[in-house]
Backbone as XML, in Angstrom:
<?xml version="1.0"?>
<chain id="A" units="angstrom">
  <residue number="1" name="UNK">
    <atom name="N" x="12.074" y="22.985" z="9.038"/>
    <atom name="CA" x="10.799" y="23.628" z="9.178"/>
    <atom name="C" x="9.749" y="22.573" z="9.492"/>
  </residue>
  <residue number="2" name="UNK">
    <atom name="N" x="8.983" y="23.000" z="10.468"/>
    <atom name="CA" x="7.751" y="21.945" z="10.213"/>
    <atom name="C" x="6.540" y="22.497" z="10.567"/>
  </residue>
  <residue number="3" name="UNK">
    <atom name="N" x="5.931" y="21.490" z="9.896"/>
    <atom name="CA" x="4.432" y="21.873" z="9.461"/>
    <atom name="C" x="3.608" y="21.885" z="10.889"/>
  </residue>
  <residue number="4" name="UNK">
    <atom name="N" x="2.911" y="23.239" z="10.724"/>
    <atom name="CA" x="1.377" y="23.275" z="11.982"/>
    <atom name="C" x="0.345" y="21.679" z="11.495"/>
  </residue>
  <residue number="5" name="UNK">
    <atom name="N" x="-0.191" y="21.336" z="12.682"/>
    <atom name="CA" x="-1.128" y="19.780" z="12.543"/>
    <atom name="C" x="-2.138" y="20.801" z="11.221"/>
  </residue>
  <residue number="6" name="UNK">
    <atom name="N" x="-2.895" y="22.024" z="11.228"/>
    <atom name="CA" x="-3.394" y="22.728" z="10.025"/>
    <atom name="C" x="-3.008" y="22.748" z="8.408"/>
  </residue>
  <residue number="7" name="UNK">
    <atom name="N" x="-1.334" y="22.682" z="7.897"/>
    <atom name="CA" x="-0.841" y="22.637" z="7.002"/>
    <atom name="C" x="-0.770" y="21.146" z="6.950"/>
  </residue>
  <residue number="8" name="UNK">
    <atom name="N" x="-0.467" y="20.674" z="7.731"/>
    <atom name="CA" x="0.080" y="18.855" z="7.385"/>
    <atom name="C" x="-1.631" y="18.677" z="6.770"/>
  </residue>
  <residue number="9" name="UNK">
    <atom name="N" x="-2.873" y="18.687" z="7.639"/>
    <atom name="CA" x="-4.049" y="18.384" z="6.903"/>
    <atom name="C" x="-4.779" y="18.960" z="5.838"/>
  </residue>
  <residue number="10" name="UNK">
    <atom name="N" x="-4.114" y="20.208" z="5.283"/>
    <atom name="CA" x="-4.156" y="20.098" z="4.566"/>
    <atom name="C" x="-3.482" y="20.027" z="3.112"/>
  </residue>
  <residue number="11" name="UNK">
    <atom name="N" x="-2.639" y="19.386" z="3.506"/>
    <atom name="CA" x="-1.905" y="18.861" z="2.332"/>
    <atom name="C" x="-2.155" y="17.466" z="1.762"/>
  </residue>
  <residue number="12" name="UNK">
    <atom name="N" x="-2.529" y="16.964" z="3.200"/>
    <atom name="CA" x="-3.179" y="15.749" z="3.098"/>
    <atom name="C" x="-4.329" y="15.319" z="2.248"/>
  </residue>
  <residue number="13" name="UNK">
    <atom name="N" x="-4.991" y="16.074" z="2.745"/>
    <atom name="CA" x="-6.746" y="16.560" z="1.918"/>
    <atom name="C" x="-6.395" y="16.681" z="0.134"/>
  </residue>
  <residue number="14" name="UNK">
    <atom name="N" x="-5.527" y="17.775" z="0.000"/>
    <atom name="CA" x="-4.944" y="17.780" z="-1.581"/>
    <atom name="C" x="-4.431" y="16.831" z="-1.879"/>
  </residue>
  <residue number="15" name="UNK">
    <atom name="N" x="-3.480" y="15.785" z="-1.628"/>
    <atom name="CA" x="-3.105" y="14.906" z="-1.446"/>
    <atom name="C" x="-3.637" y="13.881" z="-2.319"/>
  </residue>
  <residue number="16" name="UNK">
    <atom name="N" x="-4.928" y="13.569" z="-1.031"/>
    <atom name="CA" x="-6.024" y="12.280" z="-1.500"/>
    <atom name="C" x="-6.947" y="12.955" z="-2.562"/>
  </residue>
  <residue number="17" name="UNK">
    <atom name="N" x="-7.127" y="13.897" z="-2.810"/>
    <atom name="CA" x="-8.090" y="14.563" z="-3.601"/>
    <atom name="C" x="-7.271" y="14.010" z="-5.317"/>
  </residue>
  <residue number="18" name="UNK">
    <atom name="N" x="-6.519" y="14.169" z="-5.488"/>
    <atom name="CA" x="-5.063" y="13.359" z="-6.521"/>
    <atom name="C" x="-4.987" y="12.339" z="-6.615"/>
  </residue>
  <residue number="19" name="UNK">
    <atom name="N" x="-6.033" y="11.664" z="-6.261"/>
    <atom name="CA" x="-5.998" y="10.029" z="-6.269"/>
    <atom name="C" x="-6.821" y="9.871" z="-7.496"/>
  </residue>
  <residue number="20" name="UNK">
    <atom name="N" x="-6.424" y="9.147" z="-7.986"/>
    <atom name="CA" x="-7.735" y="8.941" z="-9.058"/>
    <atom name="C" x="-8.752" y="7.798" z="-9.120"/>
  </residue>
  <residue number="21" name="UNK">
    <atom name="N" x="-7.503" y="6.790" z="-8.623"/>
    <atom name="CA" x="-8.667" y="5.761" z="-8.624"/>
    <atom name="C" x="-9.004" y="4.555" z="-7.149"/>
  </residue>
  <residue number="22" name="UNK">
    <atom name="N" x="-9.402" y="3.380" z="-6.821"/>
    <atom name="CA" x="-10.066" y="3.111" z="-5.679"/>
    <atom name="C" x="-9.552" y="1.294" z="-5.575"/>
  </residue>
  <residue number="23" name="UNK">
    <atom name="N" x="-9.356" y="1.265" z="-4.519"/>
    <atom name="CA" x="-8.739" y="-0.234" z="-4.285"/>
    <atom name="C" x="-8.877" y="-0.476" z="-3.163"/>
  </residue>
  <residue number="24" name="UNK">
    <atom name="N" x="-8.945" y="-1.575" z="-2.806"/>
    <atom name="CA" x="-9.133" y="-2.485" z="-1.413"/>
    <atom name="C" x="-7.839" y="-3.138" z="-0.686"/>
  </residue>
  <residue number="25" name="UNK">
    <atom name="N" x="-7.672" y="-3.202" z="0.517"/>
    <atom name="CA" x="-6.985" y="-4.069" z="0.992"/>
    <atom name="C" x="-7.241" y="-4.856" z="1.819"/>
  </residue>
  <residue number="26" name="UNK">
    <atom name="N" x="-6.744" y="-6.290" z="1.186"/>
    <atom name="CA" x="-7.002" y="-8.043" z="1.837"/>
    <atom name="C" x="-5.561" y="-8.162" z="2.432"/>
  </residue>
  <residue number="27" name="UNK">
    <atom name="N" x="-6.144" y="-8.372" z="3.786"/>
    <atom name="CA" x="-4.942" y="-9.097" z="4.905"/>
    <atom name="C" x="-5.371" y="-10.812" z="5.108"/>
  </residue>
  <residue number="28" name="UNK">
    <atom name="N" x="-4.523" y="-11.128" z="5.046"/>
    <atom name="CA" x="-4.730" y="-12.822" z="5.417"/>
    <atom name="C" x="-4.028" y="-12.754" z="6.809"/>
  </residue>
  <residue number="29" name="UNK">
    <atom name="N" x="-5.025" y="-13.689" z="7.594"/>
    <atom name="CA" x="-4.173" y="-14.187" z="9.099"/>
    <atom name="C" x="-4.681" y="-15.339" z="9.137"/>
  </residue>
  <residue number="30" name="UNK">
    <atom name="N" x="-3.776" y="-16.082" z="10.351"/>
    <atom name="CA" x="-3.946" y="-17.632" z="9.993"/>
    <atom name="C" x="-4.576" y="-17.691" z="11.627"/>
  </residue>
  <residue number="31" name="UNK">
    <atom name="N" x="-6.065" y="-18.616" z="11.786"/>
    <atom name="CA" x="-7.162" y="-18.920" z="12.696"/>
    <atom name="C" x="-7.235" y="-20.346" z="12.639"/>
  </residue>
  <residue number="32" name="UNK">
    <atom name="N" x="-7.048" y="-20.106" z="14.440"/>
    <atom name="CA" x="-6.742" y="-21.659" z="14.293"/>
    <atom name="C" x="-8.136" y="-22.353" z="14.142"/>
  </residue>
  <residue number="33" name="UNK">
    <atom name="N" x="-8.098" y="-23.401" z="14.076"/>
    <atom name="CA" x="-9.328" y="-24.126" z="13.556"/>
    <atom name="C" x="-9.845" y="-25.153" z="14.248"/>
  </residue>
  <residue number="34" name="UNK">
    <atom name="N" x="-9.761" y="-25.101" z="15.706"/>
    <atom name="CA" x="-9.917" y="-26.098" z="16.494"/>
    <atom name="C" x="-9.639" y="-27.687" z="16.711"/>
  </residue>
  <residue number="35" name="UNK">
    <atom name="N" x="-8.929" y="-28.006" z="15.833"/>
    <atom name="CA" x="-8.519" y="-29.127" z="15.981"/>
    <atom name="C" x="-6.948" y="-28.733" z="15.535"/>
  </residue>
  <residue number="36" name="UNK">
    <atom name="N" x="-6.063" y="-28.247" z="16.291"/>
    <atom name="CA" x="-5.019" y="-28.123" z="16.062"/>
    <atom name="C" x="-3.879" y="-27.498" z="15.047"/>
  </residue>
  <residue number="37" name="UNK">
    <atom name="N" x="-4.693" y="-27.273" z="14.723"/>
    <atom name="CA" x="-4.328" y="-26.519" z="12.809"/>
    <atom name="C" x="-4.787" y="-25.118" z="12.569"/>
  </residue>
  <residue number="38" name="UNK">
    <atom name="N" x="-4.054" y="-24.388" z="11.742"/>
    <atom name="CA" x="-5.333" y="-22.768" z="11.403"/>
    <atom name="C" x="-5.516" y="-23.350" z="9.482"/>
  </residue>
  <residue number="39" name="UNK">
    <atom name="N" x="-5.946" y="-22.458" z="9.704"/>
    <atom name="CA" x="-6.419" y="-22.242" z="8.474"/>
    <atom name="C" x="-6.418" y="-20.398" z="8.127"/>
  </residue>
  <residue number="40" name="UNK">
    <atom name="N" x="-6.172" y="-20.083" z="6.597"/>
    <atom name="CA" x="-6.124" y="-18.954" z="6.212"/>
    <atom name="C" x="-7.535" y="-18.196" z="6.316"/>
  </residue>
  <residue number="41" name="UNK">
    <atom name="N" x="-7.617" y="-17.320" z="6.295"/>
    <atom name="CA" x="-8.897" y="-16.602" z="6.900"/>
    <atom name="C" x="-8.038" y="-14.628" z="5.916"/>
  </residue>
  <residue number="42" name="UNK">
    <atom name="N" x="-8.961" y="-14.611" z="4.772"/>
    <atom name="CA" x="-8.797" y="-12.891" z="4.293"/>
    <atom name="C" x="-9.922" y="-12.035" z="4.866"/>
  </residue>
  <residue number="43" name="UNK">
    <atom name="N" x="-9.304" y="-10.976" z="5.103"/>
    <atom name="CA" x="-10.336" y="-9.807" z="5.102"/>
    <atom name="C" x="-10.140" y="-8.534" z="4.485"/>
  </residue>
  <residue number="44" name="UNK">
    <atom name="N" x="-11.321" y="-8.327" z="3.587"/>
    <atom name="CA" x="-11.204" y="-7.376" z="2.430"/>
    <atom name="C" x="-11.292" y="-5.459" z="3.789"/>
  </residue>
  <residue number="45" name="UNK">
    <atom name="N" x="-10.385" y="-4.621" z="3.821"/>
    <atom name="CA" x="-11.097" y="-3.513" z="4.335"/>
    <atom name="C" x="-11.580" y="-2.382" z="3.656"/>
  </residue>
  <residue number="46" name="UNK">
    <atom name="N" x="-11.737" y="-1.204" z="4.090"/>
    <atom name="CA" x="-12.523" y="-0.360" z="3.142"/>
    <atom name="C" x="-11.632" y="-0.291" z="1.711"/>
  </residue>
  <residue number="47" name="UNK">
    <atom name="N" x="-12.165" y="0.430" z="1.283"/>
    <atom name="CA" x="-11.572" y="0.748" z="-0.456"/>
    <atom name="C" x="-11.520" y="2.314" z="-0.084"/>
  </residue>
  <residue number="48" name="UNK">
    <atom name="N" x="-10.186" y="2.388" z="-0.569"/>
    <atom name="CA" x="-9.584" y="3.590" z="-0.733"/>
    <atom name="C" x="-9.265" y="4.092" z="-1.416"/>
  </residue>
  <residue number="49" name="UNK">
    <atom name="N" x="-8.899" y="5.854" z="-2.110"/>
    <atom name="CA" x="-8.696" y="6.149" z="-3.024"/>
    <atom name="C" x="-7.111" y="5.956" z="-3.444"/>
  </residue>
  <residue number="50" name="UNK">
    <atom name="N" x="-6.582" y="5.810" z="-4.573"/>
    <atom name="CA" x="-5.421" y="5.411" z="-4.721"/>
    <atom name="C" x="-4.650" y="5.846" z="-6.229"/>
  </residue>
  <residue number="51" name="UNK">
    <atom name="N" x="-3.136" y="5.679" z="-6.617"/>
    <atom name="CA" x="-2.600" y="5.835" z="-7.957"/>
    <atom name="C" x="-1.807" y="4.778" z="-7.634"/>
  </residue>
  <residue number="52" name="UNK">
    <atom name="N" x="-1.799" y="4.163" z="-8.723"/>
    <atom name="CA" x="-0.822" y="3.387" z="-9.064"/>
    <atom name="C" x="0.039" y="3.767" z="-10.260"/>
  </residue>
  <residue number="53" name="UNK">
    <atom name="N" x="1.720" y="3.334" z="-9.882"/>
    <atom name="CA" x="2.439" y="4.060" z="-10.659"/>
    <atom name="C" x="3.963" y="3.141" z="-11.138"/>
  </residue>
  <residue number="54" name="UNK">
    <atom name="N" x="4.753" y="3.380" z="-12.411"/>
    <atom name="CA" x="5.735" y="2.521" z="-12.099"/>
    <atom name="C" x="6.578" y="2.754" z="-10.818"/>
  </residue>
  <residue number="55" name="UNK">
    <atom name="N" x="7.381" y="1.568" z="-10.326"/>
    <atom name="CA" x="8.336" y="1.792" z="-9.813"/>
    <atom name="C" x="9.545" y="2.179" z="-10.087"/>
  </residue>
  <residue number="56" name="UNK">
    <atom name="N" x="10.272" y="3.008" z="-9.010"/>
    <atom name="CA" x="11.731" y="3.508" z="-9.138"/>
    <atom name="C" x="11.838" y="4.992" z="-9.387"/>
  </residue>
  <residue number="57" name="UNK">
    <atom name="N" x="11.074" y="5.380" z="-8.789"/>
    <atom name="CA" x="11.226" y="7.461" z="-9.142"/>
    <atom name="C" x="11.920" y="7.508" z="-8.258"/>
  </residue>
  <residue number="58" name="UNK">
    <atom name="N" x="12.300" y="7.411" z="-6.769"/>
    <atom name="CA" x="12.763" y="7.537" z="-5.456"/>
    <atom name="C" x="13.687" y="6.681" z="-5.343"/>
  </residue>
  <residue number="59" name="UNK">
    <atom name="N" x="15.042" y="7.380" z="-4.429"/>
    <atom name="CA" x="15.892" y="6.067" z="-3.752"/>
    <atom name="C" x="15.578" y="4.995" z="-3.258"/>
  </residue>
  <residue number="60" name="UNK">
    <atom name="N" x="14.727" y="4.926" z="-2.400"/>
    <atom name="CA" x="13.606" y="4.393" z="-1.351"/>
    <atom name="C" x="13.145" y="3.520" z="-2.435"/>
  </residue>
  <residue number="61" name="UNK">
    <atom name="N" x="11.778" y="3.490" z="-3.314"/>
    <atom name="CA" x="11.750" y="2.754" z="-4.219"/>
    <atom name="C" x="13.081" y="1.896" z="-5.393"/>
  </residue>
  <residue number="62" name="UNK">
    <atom name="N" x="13.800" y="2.501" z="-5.782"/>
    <atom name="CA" x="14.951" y="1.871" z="-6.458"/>
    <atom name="C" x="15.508" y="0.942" z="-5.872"/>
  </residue>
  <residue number="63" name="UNK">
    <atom name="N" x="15.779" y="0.887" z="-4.195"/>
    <atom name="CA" x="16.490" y="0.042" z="-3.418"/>
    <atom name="C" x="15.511" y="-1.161" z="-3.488"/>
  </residue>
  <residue number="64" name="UNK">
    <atom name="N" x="14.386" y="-1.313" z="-3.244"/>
    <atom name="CA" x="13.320" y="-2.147" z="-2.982"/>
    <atom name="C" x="13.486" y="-3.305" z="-4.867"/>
  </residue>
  <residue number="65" name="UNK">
    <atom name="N" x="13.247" y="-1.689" z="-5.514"/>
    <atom name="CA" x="13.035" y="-2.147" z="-7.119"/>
    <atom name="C" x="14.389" y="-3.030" z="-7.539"/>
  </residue>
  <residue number="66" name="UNK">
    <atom name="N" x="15.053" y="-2.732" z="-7.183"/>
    <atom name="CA" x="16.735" y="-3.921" z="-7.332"/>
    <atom name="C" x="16.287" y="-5.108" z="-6.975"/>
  </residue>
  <residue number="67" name="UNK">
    <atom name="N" x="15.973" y="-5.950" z="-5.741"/>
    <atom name="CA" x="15.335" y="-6.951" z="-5.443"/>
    <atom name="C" x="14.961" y="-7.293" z="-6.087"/>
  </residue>
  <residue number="68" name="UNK">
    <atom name="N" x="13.897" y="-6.731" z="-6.667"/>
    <atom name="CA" x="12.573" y="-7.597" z="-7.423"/>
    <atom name="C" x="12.755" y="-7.561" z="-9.030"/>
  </residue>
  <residue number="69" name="UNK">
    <atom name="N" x="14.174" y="-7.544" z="-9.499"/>
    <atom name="CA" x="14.298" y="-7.142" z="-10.822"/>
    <atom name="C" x="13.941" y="-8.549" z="-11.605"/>
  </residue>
  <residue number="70" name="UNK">
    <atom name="N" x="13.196" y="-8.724" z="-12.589"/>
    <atom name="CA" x="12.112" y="-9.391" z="-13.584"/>
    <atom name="C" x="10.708" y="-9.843" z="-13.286"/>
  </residue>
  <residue number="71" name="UNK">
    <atom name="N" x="10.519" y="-8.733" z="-12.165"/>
    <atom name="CA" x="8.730" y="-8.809" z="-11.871"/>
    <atom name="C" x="8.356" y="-7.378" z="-11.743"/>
  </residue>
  <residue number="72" name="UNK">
    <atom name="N" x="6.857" y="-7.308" z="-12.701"/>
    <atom name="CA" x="6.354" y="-6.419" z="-12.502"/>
    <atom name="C" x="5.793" y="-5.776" z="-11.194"/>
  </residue>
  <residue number="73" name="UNK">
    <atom name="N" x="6.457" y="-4.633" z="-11.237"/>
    <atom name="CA" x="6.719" y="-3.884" z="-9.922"/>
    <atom name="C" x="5.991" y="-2.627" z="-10.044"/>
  </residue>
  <residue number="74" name="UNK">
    <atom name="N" x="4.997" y="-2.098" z="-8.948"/>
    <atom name="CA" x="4.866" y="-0.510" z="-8.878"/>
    <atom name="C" x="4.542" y="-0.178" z="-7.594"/>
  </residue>
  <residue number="75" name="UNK">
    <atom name="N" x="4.567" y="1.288" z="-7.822"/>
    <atom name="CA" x="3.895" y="2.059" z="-6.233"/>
    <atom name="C" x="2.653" y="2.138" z="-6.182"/>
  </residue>
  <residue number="76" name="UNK">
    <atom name="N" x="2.124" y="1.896" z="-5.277"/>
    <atom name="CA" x="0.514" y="1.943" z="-4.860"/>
    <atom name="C" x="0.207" y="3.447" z="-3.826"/>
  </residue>
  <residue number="77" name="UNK">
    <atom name="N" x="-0.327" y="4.379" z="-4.447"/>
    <atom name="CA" x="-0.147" y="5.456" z="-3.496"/>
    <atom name="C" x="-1.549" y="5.753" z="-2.491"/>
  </residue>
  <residue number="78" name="UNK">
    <atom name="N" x="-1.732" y="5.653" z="-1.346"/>
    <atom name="CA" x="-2.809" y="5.824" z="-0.610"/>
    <atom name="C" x="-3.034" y="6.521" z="0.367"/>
  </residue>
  <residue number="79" name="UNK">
    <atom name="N" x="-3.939" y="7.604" z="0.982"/>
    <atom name="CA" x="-3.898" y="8.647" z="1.781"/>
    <atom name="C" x="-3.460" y="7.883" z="2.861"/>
  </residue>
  <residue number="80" name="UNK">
    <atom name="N" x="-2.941" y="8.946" z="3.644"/>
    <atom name="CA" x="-2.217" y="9.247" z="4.760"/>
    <atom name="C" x="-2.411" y="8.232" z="6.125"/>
  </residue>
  <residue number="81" name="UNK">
    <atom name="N" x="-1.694" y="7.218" z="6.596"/>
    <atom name="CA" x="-2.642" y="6.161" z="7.484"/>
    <atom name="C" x="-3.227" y="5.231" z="7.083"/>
  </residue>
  <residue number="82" name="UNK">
    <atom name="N" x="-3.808" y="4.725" z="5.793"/>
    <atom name="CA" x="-4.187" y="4.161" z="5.203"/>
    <atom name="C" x="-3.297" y="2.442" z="6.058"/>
  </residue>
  <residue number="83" name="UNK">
    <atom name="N" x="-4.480" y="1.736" z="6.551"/>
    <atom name="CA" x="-3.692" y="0.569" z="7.123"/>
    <atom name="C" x="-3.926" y="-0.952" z="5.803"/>
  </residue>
  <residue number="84" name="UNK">
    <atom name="N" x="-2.105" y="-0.499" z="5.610"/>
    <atom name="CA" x="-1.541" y="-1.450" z="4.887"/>
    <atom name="C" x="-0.400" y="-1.702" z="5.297"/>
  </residue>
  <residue number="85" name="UNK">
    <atom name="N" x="0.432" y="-3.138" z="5.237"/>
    <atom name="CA" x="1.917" y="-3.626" z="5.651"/>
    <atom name="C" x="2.265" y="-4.664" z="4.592"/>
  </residue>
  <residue number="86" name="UNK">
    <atom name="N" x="3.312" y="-4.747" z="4.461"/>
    <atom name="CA" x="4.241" y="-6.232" z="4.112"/>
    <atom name="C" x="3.451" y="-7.485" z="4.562"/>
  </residue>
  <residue number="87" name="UNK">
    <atom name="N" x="3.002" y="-8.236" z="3.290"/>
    <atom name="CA" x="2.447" y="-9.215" z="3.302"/>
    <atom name="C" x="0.778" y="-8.901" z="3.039"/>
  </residue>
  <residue number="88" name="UNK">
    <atom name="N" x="0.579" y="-8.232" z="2.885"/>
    <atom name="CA" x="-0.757" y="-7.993" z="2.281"/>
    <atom name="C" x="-1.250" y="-7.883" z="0.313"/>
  </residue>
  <residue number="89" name="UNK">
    <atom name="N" x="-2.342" y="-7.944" z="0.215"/>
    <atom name="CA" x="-2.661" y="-7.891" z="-1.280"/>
    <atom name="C" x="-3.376" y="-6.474" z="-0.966"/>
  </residue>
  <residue number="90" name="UNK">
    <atom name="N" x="-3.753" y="-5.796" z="-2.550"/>
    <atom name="CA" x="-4.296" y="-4.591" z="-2.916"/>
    <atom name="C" x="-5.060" y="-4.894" z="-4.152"/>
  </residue>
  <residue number="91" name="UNK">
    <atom name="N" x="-6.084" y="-5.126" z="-3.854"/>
    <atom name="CA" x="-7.100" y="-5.223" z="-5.294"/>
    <atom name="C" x="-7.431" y="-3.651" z="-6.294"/>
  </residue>
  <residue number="92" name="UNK">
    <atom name="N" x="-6.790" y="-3.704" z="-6.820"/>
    <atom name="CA" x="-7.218" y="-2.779" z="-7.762"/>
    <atom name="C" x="-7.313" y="-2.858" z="-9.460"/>
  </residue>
  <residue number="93" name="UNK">
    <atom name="N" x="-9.182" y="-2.340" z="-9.631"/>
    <atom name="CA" x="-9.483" y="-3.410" z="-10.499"/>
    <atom name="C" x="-9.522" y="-4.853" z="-10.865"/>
  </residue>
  <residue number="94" name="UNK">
    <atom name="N" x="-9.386" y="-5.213" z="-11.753"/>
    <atom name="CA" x="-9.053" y="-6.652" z="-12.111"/>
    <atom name="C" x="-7.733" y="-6.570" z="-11.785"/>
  </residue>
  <residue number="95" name="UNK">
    <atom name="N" x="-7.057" y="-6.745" z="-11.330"/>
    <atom name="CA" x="-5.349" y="-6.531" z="-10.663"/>
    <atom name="C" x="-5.439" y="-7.013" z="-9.152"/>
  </residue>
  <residue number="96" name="UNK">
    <atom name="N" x="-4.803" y="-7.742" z="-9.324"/>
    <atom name="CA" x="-4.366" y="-8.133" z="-7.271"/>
    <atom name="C" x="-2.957" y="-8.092" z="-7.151"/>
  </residue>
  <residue number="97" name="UNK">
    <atom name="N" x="-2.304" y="-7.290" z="-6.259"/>
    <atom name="CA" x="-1.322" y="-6.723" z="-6.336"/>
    <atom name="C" x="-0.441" y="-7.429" z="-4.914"/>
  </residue>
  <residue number="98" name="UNK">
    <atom name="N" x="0.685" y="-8.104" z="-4.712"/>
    <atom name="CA" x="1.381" y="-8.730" z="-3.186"/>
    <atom name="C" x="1.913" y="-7.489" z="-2.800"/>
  </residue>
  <residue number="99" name="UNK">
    <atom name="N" x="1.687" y="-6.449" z="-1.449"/>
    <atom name="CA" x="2.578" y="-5.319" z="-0.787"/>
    <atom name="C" x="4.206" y="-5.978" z="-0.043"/>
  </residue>
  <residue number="100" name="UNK">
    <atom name="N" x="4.912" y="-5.515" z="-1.025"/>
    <atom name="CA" x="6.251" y="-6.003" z="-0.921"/>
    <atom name="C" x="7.041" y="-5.061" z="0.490"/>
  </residue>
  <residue number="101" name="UNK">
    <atom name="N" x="6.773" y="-3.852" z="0.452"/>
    <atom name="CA" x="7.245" y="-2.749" z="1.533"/>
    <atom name="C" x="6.812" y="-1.500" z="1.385"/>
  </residue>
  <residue number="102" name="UNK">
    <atom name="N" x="6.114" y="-0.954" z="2.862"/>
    <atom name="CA" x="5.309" y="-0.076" z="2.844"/>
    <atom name="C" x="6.456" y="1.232" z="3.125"/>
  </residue>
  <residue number="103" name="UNK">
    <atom name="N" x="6.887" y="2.238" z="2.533"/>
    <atom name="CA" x="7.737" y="3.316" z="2.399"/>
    <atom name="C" x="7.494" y="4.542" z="3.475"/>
  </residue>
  <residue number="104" name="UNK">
    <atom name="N" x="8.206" y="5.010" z="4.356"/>
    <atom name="CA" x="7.514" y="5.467" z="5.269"/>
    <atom name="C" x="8.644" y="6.633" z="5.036"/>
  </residue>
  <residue number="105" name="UNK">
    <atom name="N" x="7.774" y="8.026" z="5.224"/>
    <atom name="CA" x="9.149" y="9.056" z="5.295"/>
    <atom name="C" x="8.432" y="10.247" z="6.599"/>
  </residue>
  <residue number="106" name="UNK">
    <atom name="N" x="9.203" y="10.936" z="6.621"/>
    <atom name="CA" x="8.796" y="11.977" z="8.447"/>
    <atom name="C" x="7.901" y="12.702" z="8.063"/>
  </residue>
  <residue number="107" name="UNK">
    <atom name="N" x="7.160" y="13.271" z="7.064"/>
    <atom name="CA" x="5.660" y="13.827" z="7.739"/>
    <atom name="C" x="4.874" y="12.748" z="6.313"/>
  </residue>
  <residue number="108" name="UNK">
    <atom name="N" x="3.879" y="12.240" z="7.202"/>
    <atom name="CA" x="3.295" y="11.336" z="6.276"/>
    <atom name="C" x="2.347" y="12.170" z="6.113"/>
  </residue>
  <residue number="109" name="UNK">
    <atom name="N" x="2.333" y="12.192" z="4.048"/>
    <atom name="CA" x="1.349" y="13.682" z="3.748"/>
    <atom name="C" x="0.792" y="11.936" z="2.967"/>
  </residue>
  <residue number="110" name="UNK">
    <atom name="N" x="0.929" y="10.739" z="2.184"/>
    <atom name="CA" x="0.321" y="9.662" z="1.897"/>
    <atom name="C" x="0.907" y="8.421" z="2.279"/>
  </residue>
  <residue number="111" name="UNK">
    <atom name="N" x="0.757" y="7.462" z="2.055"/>
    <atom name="CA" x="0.876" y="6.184" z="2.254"/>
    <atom name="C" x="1.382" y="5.518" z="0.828"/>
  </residue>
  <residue number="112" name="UNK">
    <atom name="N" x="3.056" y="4.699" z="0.748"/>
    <atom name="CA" x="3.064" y="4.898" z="-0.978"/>
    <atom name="C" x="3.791" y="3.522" z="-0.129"/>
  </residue>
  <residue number="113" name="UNK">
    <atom name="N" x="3.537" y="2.682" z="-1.054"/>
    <atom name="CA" x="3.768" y="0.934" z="-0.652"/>
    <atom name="C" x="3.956" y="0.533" z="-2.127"/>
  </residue>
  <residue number="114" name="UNK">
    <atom name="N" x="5.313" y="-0.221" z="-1.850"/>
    <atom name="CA" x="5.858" y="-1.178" z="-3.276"/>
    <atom name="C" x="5.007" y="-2.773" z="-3.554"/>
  </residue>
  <residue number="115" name="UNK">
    <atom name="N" x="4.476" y="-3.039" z="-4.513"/>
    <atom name="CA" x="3.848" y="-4.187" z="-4.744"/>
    <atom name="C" x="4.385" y="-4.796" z="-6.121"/>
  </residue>
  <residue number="116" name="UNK">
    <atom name="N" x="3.746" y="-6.054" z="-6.100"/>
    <atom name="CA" x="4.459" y="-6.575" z="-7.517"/>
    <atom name="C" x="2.798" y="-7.343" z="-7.769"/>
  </residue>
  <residue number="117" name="UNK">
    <atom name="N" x="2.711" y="-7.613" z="-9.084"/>
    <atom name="CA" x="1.750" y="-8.366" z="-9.326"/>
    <atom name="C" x="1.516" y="-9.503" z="-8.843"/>
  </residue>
  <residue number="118" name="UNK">
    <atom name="N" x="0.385" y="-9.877" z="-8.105"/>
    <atom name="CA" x="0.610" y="-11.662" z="-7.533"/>
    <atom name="C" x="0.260" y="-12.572" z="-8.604"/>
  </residue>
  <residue number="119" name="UNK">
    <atom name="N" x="0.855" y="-13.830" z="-8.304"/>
    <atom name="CA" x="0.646" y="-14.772" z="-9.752"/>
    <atom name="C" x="-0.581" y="-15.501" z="-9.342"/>
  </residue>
</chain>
């Protein structure tokens, strides 16, 4: 079965409305620096609404969660599109979080990415 572009948005809408709380995402890219070298360069983008949750409810998560077994691990859940990837941080709250793998399944109703605490 699949969803009219009408039902997918609004499920979406309910979705993010279920978020409870709000976090940022910092991408680092490396700029070079004119004399031959880069240097790290972050950029914070909007703040989005979000849940954070343990990891391992899902296959998808469990496979990821095996890897990373003796670090604190969870899902970061964020509306739909929300631009985040592998290798990024997620500030939420006093918490800065490393995005380990962003979970992607066929109708993207959110955006749910595995992170571990950064040290």
């Amino acid at each position: 079965m699949t969803l009219t572009p009408s039902e997918l948005s609004s499920i979406r809408a309910t979705a993010q409305s279920l978020l409870p709380d709000s976090c940022s995402v910092v991408r680092t890219t490396m700029q070079a620096d004119g004399m031959g070298g880069e240097s790290a360069q972050s950029v914070t983008s909007t703040v989005y609404p979000c849940r954070v949750a343990p990891l391992g409810q899902t296959p998808a998560e469990r496979a990821v969660a095996d890897r990373l077994s003796g670090v604190a691990a969870c899902v970061v859940t964020l509306p739909a599109g929300a631009d985040v990837r592998a290798g990024d941080s997620i500030l939420h709250g006093t918490l800065t979080y490393s995005v380990v793998a962003v979970l992607r399944r066929s109708e993207a109703t959110v955006t749910r990415v595995v992170c571990q605490e950064a040290q």
